[in-house]
N, C-alpha and C positions, 0 to 999 in steps of 0.2 A: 650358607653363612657368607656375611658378606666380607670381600678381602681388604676392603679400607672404606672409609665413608667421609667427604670433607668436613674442615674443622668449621664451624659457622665463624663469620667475621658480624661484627657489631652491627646491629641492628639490620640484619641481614633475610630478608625475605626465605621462609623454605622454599617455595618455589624456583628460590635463584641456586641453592644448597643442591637440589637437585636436578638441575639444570648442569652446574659444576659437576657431579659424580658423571654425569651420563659424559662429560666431555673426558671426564679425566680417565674413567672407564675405559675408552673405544670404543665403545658399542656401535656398532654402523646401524642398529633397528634400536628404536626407543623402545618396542615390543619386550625387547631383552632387558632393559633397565629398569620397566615397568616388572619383568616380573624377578629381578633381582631385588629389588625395594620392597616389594607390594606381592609379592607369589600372586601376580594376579597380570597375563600379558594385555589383555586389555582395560588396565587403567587408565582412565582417562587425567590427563596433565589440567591441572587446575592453578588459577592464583591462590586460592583463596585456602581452603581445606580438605586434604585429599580424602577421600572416603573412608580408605583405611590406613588412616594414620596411625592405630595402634601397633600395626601389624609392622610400620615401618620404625616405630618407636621399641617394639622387642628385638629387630635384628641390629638398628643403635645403639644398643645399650653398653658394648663391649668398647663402643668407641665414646662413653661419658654422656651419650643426649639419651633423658629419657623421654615420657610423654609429655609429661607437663614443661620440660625445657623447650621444646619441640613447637607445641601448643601456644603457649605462654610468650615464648622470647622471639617466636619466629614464622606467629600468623599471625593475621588480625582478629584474630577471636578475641583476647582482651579489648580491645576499642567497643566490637563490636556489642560485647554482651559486658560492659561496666557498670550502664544503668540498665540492666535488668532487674526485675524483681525475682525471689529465690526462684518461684516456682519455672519461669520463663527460663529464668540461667539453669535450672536441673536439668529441663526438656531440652537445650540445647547439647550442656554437657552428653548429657546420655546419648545425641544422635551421633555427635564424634567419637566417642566412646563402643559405640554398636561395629562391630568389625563386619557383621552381617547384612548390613546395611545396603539397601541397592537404590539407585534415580538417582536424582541428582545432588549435586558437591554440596557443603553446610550452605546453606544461606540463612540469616535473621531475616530479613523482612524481605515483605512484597516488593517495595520502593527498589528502585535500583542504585542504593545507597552504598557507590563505589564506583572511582573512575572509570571509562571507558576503558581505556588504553594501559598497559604497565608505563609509567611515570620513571623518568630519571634527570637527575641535576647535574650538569657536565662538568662543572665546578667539582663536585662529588668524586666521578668518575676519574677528574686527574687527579686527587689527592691520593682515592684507592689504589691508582695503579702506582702511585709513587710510594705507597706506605704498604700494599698486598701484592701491587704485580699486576693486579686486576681490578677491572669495575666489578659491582654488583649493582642484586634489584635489593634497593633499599623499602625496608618494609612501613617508613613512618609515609615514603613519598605516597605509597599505594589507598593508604587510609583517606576515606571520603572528606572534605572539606579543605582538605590543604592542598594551595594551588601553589605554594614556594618554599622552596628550600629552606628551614629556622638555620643550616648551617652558612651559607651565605647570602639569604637574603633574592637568590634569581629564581625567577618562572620553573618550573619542573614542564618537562618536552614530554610529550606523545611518542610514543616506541609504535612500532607496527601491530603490534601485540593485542591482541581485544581479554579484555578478563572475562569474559563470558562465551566465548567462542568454543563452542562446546566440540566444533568439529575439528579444531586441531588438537592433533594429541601428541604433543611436540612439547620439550622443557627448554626453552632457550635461554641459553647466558647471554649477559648481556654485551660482551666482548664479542660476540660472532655476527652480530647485527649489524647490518651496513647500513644502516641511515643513524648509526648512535657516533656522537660524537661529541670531543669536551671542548666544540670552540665556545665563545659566549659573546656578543658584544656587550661591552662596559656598560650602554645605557639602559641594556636589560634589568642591569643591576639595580632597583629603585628600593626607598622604605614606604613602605605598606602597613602602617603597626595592625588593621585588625588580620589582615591577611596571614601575617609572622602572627601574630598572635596567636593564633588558630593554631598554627604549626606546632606553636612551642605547647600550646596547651595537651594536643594527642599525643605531645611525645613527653609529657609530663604523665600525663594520662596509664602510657604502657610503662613509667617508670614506677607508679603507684600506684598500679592496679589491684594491687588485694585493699588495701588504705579506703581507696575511693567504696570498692564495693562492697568491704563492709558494712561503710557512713551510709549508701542507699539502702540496707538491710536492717539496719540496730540503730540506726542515731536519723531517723528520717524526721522527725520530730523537729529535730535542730537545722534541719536544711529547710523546713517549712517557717519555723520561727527569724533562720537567717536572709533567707529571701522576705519574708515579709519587712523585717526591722530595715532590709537593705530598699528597697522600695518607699517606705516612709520615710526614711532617712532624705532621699531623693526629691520627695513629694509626689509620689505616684502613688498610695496607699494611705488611707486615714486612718489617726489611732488606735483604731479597733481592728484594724487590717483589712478592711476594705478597697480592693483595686480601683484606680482608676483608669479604666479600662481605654477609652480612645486615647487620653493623653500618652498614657504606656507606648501601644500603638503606635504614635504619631513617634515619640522619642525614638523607640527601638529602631524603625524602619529608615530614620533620617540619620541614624549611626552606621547603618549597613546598607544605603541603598547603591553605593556602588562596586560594592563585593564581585568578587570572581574567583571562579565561575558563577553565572546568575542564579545557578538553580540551589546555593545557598538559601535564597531569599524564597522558595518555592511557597506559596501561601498567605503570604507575609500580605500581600496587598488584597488579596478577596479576605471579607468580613466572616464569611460561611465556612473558610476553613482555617482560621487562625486562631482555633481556639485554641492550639498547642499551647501556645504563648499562653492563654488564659489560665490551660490547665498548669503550665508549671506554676505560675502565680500562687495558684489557690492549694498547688501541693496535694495533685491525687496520685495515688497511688498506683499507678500504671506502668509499664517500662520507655523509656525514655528515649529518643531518636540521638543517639550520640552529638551529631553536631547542634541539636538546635539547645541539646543544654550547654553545650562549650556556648555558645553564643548568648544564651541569657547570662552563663556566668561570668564572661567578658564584660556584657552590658551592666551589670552590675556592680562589678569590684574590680573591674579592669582587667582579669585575668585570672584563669581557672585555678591556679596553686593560692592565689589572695583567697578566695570563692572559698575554698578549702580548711586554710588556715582561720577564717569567720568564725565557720560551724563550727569545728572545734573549741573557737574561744565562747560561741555561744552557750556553750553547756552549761554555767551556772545559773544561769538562769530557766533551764528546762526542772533545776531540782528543786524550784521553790511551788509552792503552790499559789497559782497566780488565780486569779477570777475577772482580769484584764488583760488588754496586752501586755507585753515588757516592752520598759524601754527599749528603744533603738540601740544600735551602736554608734557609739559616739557618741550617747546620750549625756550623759557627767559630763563630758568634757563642754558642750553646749549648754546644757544645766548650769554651769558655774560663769561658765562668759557675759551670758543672757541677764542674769541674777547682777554681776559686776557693773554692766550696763544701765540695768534700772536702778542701780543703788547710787550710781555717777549722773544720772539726769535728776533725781529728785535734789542729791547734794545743790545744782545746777538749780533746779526750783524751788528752794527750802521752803518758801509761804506761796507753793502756788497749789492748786488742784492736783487731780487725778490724771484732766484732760488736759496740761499743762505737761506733765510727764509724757505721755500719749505721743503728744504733738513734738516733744523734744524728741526721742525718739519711738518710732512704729514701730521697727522689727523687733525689735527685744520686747512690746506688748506685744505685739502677736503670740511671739512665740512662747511666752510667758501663761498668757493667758489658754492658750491650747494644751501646755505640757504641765505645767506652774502655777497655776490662779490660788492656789490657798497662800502659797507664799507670797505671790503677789499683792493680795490684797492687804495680807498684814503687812507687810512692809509699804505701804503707799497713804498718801495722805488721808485722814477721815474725812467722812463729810461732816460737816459744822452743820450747827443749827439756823437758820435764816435770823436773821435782826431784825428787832423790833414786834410788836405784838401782835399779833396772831386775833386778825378779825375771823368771827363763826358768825355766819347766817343767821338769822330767827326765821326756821324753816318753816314753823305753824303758823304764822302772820301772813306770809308768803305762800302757804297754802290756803289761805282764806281767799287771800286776793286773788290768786290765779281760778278758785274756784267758782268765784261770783262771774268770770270770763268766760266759762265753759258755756253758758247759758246763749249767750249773747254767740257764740261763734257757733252753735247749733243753729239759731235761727238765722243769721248768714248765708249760711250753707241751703237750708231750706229755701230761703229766699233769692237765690241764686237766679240771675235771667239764662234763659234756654236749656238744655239739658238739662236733668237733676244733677248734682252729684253725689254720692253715696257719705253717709254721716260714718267717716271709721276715726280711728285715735289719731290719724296722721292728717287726716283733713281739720279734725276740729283744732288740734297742736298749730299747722300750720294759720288757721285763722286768729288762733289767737298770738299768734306770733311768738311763741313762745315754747317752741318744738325742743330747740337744744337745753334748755335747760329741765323740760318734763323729761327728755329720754334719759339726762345724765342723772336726776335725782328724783326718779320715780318713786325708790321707797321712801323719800324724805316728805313726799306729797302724798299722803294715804287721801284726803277727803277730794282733792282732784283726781286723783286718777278712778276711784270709786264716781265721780259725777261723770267722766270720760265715758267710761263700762258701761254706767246704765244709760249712756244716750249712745252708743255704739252702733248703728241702725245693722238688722239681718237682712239676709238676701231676699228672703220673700219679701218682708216689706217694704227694699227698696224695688222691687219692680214691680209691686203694685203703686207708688209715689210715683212709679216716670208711667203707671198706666193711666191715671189720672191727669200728669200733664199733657199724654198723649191725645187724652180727651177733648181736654183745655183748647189745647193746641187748632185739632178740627171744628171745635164749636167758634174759635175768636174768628176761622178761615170762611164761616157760614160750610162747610165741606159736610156732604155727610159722612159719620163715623162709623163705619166698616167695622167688624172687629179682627180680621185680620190687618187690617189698615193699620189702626192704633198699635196690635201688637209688634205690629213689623216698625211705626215709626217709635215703636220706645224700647227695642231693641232686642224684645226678647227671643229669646231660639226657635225655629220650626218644630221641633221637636219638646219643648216645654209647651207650646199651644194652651194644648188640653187642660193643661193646669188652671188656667184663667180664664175655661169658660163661663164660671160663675159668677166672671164681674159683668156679663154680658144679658142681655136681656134678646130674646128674637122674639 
């Protein structure tokens, strides 16, 4: 039984909680404090999640911490497992949960998604010891992506400390460290908004963590309809919700590209492995890498608690039954300005056109015409009927004539000096000069295009026409006429030959 156990201070690392017992103990072997917490002397000291946390959470209990206050208020397992999906967040639960459990400390992922070093703000340090007596390891500093302090704004310092060093097994407070210290210079102190941003979002994060993980579990619907509407709203996404996919790219990474530490941005610049980004877009169904959706939901609404408060308002519109997208957010309120705007340029052009409106202003047609075209169109000027009377063609007079031409641009063509040329619809049109108006009013012409067809020359006999001129051609030379000669000078293929040996006499 244990004879006292420290009271945790806000937002206070259990690793630092237990680091304090072992001091306040005496214990001169950490062996001893390991198996006064843990009945187990070679526990190994961890940042993160000790093995058997349950076993330290039963002999807690008398002093008000249980598992889940423990768990919950005083490791990073909420940050870590918010955006899981149920089934990922059970198999986690259950491996902290396992008191039997042997290898190594909880981790979520492969990635080594968590600071090097234990992290502390010196800033921090002298309020705590002004307000506890003492510094601590603060648990928001330790959480992967935040490189500053959301309480005052400076750099968070490197301890000697490695969070994965598996071969000390030592709990050190942060009071007995000799390189910690709360000086600071002033110009350390700078504004960085996505840097704080980040910060303030993880520790929004551990303050609404049942909230958030619900909305990943039961309202995911709404986080896929509010990132889409939030994208469109942007112009990164078309009506139907389709990504645009480089522009996306190009924005997001010229928002964060001088983030610190670099390896926020890890990805972000090869093609091949940024499809993260893609897939939060399209909303699969996956569990989620904590910072990279803090940082989409930054990129989107400025900050993870706005992000939040969206989905939620997006809910009336997941109960309708849609067969399109839904509007955006902020769609009404655009709908109504847009609409005010084309109803103030037409006032402005009472007796002019459409394209008068148009040219008054562009953006209210754009956006009219994308979101708005029914109302558009009723409210905008009609089209008027042209003035004055309306000449019609006599298109059968016009087909006589063009037809008595047809005759005449066949034998043209026939008659043609050197080469043949082949008789098709676009030669004889062309001769007769008269191509654009046979192709625009073909069926208005039935007896011309019917006299086009039947002088249409085919392939055989246009290469028996150039085998004859071919003929021609050797006899005006006095040449004698070879028949591969003529066939070769009138163009036909090696391999048709054979066809035309029966214009041949040997």
């Amino acid at each position: 039984m244990l004879p006292f156990f420290p009271k945790p201070y806000p937002d206070e690392l259990l690793y630092s909680i237990i680091a304090r017992y072992h001091v306040w103990s005496g214990n001169d072997e950490m062996a001893d404090t390991m198996e006064q917490l843990f009945d187990n002397r070679r526990e190994r000291a961890t940042a993160l999640i000790p093995k058997h946390l349950l076993r330290l959470a039963e002999k807690s209990t008398r002093f008000g911490l249980d598992f889940n206050t423990l768990l919950y208020q005083h490791t990073v397992f909420p940050y870590f497992t918010c955006f899981m999906l149920r089934r990922s967040f059970d198999e986690a639960l259950a491996s902290v949960n396992d008191v039997a459990r042997e290898g190594k400390s909880f981790s979520i992922y492969k990635h080594h998604l968590f600071p090097r070093y234990l992290r502390y703000c010196p800033l921090c340090i002298r309020d705590d010891r002004c307000e506890y007596g003492e510094g601590y390891w603060h648990r928001v500093h330790q959480s992967y992506g935040t490189s500053r302090c959301g309480k005052h704004g400076c750099y968070l310092k490197d301890s000697s400390i490695e969070i994965l060093d598996h071969r000390n097994n030592r709990y050190a407070a942060l009071e007995l460290l000799n390189n910690v210290n709360d000086d600071l210079e002033t110009e350390e102190i700078s504004e960085c908004r996505n840097e704080l941003q980040i910060t303030y979002d993880i520790d929004y994060i551990y303050s609404n963590y049942e909230l958030i993980r619900k909305l990943i579990w039961n309202k995911y619907d709404m986080i896929r309809e509010t990132t889409t509407a939030l994208l469109f709203d942007r112009g990164l996404s078309t009506k139907k919700g389709y990504v645009k996919i480089d522009r996306l790219n190009q924005e997001f990474y010229s928002k964060y590209y001088n983030m610190q530490p670099e390896e926020l941005l890890v990805d972000l610049d090869n093609d091949k492995k940024s499809t993260w980004l893609i897939t939060l877009c399209r909303g699969s169904r996956k569990s989620v890498i904590p910072i990279r959706f803090i940082l989409f939901a930054d990129f989107l609404a400025g900050r993870f608690e706005e992000f939040i408060k969206l989905i939620l308002a997006q809910e009336q519109f997941l109960d309708r039954e849609k067969t399109v997208f839904q509007p955006p957010i902020r769609f009404e309120e655009k709908l109504l300005q847009y609409r005010e705007r084309w109803l103030v340029a037409w006032e402005m052009n009472p007796n002019g056109h459409r394209i008068d409106l148009v040219k008054a202003d562009r953006p209210a047609y754009t956006w009219l015409n994308r979101h708005d075209n029914d109302w558009m169109l009723e409210n905008s000027p009609q089209k008027t009927k042209p003035q004055g009377a309306t000449i019609y063609k006599e298109w059968a007079s016009i087909d006589i004539e063009l037809q008595c031409l047809v005759d005449d641009a066949v034998i043209q063509i026939k008659n043609t000096e050197g080469k043949p040329e082949r008789i098709t619809k676009a030669s004889i049109c062309r001769y007769m000069r008269q191509k654009c108006i046979i192709d625009r009013n073909s069926k208005s012409l039935p007896m011309t295009m019917n006299k086009i067809n039947v002088n249409i020359e085919s392939t055989q006999g246009y290469r028996l026409r150039k085998i004859e001129w071919a003929k021609n051609e050797f006899d005006k030379e006095g040449k004698p006429a070879i028949p591969w000669m003529i066939l070769k000078k009138a163009g036909i293929r090696d391999k048709d030959w054979y066809k035309f040996r029966d214009q041949f006499t040997f």
